[in-house]
MDTraj code that builds the backbone (N, CA, C; nanometers):
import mdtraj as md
import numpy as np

residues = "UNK UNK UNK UNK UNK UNK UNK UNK UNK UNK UNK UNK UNK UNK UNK UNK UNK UNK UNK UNK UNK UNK UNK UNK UNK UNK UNK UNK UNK UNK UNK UNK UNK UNK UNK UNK UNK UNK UNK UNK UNK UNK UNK UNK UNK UNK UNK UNK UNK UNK UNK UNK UNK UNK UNK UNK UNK UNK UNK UNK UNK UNK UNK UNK UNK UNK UNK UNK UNK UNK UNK UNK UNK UNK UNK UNK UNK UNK UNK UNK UNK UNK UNK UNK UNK UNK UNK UNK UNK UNK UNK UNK UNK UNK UNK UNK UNK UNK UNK UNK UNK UNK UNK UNK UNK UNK UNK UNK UNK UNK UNK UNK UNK UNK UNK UNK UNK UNK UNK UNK UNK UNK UNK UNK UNK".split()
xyz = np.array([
    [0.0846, -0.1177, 0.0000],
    [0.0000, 0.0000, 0.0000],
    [0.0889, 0.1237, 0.0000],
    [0.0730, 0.2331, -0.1314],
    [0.1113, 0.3366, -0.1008],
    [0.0895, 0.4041, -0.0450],
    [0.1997, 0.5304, 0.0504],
    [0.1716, 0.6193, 0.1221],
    [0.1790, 0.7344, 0.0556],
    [0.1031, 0.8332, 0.0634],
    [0.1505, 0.9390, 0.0011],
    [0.0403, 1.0477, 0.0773],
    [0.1502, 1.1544, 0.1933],
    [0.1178, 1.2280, 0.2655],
    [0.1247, 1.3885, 0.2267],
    [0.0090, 1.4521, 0.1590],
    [0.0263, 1.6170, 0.1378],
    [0.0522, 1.7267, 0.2298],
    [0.1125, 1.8389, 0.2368],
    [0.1045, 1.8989, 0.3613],
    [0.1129, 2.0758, 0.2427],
    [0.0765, 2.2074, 0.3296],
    [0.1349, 2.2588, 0.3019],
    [0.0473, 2.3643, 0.2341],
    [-0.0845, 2.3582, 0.2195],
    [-0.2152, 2.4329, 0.1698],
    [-0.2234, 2.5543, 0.2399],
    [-0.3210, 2.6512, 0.1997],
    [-0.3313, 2.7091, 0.3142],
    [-0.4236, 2.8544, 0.2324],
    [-0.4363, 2.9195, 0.2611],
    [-0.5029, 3.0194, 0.2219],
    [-0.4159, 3.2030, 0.2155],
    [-0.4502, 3.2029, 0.0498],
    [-0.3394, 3.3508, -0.0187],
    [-0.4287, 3.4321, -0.1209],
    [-0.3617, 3.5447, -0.0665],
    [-0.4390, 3.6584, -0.1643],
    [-0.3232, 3.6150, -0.2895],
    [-0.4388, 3.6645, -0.3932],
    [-0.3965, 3.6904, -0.5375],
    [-0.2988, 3.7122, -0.5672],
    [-0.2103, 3.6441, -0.6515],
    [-0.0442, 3.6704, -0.6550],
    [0.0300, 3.6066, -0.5394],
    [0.0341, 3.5647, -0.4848],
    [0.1148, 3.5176, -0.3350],
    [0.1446, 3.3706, -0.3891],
    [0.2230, 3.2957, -0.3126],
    [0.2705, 3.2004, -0.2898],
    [0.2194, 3.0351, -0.2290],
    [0.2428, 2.9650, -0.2597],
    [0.2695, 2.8788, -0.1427],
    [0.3494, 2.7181, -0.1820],
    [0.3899, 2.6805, -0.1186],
    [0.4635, 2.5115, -0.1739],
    [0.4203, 2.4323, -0.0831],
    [0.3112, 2.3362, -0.1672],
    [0.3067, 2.2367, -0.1194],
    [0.3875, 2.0899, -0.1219],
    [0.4040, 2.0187, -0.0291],
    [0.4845, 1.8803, -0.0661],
    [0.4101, 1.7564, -0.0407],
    [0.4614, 1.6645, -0.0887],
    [0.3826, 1.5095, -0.1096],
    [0.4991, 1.4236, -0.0240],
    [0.4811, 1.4148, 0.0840],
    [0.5427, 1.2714, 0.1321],
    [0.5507, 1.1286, 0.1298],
    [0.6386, 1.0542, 0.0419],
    [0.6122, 0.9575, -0.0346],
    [0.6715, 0.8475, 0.0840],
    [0.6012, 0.7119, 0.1082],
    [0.7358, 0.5829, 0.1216],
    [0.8247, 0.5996, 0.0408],
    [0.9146, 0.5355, 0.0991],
    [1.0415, 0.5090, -0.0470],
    [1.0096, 0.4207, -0.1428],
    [0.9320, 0.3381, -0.0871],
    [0.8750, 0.2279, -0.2085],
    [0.8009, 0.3240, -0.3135],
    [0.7277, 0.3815, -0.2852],
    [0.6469, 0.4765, -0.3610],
    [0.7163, 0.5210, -0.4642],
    [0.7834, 0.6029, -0.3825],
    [0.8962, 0.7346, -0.4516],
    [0.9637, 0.6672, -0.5792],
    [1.0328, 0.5824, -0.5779],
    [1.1954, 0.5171, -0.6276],
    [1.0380, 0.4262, -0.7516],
    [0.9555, 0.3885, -0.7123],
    [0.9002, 0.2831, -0.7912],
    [0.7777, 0.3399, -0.8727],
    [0.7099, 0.4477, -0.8273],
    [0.5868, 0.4411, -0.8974],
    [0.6197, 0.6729, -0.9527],
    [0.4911, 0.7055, -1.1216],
    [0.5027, 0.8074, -1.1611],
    [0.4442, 0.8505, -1.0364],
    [0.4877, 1.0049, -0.9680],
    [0.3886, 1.1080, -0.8708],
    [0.3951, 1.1706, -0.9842],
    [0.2829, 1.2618, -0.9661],
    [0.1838, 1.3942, -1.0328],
    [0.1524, 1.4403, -0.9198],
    [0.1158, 1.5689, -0.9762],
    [-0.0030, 1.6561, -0.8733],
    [-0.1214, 1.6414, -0.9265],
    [-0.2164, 1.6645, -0.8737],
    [-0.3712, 1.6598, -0.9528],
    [-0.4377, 1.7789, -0.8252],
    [-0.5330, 1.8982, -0.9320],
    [-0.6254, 1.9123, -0.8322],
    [-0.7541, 1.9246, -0.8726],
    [-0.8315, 1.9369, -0.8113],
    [-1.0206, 1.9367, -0.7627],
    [-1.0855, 2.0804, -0.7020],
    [-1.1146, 2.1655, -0.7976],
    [-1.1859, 2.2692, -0.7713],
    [-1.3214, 2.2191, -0.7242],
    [-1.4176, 2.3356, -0.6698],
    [-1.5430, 2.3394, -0.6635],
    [-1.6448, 2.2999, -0.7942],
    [-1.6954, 2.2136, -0.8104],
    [-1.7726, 2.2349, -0.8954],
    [-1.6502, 2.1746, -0.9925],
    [-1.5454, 2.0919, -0.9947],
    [-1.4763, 2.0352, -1.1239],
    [-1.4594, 1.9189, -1.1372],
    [-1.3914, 1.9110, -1.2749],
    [-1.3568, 1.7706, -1.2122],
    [-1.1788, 1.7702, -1.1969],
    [-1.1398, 1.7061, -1.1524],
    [-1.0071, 1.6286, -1.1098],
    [-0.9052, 1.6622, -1.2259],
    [-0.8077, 1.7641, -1.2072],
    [-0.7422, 1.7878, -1.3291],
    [-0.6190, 1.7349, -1.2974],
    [-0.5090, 1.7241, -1.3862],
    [-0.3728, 1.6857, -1.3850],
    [-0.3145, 1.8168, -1.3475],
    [-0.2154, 1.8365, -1.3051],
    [-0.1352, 1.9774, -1.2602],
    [0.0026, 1.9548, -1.3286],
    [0.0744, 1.9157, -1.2718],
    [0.2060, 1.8641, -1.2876],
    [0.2528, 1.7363, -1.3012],
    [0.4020, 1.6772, -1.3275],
    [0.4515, 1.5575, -1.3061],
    [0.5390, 1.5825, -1.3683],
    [0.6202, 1.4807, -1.4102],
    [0.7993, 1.4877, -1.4411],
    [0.7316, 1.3641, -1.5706],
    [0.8154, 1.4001, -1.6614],
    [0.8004, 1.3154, -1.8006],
    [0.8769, 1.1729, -1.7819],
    [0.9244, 1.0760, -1.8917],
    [0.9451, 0.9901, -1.8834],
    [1.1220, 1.0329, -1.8678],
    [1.1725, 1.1253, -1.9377],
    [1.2931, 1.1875, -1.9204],
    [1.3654, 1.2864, -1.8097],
    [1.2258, 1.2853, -1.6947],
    [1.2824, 1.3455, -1.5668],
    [1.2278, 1.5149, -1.6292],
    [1.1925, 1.5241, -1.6582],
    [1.1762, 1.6708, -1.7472],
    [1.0181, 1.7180, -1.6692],
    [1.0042, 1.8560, -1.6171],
    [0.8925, 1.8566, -1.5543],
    [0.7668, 1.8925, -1.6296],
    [0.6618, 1.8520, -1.6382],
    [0.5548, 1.9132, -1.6937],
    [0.4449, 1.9405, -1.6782],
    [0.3670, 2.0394, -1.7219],
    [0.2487, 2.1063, -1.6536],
    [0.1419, 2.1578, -1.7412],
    [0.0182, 2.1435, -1.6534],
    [-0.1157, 2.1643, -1.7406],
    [-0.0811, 2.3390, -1.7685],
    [-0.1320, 2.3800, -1.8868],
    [-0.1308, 2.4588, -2.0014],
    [-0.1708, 2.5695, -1.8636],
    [-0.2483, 2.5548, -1.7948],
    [-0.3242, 2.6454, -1.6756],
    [-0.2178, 2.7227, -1.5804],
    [-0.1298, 2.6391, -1.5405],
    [-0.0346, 2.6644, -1.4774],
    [0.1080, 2.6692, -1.4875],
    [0.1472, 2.6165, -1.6171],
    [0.2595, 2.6897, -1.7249],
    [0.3010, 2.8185, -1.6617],
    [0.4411, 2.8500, -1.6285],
    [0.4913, 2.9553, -1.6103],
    [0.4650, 3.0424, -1.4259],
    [0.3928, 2.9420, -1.4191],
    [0.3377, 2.9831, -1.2675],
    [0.3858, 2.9041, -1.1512],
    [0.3492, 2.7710, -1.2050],
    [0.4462, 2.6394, -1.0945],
    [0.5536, 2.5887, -1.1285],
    [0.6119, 2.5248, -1.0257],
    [0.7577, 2.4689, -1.0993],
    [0.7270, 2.3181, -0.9880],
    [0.7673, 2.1836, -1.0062],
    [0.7488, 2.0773, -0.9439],
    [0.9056, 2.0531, -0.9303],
    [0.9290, 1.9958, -0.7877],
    [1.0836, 1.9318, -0.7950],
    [1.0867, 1.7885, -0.6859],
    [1.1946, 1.7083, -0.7295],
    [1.1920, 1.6317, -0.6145],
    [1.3337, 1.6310, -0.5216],
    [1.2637, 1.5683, -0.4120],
    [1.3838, 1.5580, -0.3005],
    [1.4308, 1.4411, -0.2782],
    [1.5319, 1.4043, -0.3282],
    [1.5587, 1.1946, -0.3079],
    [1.5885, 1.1578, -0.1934],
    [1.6364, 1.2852, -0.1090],
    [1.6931, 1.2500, 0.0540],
    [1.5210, 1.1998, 0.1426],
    [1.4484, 1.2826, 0.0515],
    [1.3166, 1.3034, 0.1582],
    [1.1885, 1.2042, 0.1223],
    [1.2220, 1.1684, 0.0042],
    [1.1151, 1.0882, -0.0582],
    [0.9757, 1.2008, -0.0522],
    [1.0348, 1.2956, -0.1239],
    [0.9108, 1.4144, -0.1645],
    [0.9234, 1.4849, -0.2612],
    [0.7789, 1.5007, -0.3299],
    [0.7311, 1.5965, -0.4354],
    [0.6799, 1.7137, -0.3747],
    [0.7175, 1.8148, -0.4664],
    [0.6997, 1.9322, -0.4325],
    [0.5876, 2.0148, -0.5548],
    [0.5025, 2.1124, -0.5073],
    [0.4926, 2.1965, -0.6265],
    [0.4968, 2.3329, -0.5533],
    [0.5669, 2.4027, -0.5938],
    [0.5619, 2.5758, -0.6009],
    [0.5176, 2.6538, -0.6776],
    [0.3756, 2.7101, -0.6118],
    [0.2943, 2.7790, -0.6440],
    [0.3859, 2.9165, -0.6472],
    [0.3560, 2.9623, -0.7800],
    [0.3528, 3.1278, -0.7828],
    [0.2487, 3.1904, -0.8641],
    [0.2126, 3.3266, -0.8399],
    [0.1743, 3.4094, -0.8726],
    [0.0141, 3.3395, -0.8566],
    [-0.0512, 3.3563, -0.7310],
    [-0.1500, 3.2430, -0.7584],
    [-0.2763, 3.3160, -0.7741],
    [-0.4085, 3.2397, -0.8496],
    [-0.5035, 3.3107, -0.8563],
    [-0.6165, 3.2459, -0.8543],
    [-0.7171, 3.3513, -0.8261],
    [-0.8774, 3.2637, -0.7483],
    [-0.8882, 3.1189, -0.8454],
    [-0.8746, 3.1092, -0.9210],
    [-0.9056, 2.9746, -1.0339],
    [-0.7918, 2.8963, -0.9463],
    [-0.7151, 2.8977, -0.9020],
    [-0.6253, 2.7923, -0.8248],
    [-0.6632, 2.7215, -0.7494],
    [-0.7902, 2.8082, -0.6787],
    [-0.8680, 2.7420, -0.5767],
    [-0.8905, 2.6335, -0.5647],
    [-0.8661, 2.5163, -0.5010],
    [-0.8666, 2.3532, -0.5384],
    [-0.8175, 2.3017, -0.4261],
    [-0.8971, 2.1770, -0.3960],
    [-0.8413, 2.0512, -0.2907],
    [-0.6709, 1.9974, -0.4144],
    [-0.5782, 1.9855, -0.3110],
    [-0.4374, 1.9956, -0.4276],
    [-0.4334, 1.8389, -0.3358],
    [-0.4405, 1.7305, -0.4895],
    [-0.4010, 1.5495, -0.4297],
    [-0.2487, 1.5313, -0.5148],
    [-0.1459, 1.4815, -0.4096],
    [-0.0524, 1.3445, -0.4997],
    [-0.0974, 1.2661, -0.5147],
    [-0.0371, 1.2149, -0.6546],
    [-0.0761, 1.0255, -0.6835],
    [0.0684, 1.0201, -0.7450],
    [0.0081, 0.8305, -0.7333],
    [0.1082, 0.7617, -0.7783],
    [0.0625, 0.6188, -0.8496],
    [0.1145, 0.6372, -1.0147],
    [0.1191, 0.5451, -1.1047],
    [0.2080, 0.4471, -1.0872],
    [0.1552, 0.3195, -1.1076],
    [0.2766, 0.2305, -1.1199],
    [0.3475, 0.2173, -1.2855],
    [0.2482, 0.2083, -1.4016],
    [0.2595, 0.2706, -1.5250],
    [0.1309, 0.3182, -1.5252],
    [0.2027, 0.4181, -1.6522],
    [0.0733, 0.4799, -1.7507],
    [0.1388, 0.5395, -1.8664],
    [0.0424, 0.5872, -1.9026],
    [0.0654, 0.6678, -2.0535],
    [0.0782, 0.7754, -2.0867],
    [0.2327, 0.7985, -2.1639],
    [0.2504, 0.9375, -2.1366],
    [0.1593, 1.0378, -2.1430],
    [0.1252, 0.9966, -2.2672],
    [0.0586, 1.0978, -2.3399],
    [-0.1184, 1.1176, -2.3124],
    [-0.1421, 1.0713, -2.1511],
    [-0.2754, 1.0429, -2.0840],
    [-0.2095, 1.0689, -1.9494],
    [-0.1150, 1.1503, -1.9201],
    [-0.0637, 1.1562, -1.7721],
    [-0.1721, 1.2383, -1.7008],
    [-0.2029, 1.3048, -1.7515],
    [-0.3407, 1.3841, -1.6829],
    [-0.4370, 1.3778, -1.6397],
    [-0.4708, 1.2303, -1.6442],
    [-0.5979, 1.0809, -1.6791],
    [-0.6010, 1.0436, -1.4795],
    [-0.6838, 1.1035, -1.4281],
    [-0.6995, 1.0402, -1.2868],
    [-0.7175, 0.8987, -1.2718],
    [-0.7324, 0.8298, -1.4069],
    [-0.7495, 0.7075, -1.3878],
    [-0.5915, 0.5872, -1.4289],
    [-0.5458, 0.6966, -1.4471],
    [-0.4210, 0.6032, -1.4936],
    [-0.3404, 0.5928, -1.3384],
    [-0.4001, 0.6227, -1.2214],
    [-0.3388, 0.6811, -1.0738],
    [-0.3736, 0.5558, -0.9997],
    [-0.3201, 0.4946, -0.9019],
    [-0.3540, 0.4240, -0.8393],
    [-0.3919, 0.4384, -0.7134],
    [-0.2880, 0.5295, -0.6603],
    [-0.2834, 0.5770, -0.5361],
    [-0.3166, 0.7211, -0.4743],
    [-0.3272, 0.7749, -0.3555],
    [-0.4126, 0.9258, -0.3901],
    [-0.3877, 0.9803, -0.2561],
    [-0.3191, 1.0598, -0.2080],
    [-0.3038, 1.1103, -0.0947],
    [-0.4478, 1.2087, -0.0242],
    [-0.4432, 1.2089, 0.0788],
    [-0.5530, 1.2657, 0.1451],
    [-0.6380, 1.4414, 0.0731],
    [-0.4971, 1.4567, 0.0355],
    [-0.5035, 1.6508, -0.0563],
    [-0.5042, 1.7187, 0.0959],
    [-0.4501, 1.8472, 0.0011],
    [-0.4300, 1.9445, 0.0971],
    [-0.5131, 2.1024, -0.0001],
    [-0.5620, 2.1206, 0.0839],
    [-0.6702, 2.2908, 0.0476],
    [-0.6029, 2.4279, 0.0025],
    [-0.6125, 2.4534, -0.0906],
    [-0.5881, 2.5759, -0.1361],
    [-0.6263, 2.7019, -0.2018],
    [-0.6777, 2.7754, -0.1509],
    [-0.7663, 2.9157, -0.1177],
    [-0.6812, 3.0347, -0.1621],
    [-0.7697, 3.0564, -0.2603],
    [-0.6729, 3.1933, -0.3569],
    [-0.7573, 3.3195, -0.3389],
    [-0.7907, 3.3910, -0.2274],
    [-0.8584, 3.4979, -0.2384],
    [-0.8195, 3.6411, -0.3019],
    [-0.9194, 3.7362, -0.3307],
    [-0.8968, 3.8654, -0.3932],
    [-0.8832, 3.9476, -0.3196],
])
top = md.Topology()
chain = top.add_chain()
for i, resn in enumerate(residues, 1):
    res = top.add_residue(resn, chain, resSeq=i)
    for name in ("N", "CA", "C"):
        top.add_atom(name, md.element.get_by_symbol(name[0]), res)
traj = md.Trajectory(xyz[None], top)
């Protein structure tokens, strides 16, 4: 059973900051794809981020130029750093973790096996 623990939400005016992280097992980490995914009000379940098959990071068209994802190998954690954030950000923010999937469907909540609790994130004006 994977673990995968979010922390790190929290509530920001417009433009502000915040980094959330995904605390992985090591089994997790070393073995299966993490992504970010999040869940607005009223949405459905989008892909955010993840690292390509080449370690290369990548991100939904939405948040291009705004987030950056990194990992920590000491810590067995994913990260995403929020910048410049705005009310549409607003979203329950989940890690997952693929054991495979498809690249070119990384965005696919169903290609996920595993799903951390999410952590809340509140973009006020």
């Amino acid at each position: 059973q994977a673990q995968l623990v979010e922390s790190g939400g929290g509530s920001v005016q417009t433009g502000g900051s915040l980094r959330l992280s995904c605390a992985a097992s090591e089994d997790t980490y070393r073995n299966y794809n993490l992504a970010w995914f999040r869940q607005g009000p009223g949405k459905e379940r989008e892909g955010v981020a993840t690292f390509d098959p080449f370690r290369r990071p990548t991100f939904a068209d939405s948040v291009k130029g705004r987030f950056t994802v990194a990992l920590d190998n000491a810590k067995n954690t994913l990260y995403l750093q929020m910048n410049s954030l705005k009310p549409e950000d607003t979203a329950m923010y989940y890690c997952a973790a693929a054991r495979t999937r498809k690249w070119d469907t990384w965005f696919n909540p169903a290609e996920y096996i595993y799903w951390g609790q999410g952590t809340q994130v509140t973009v006020f004006s």
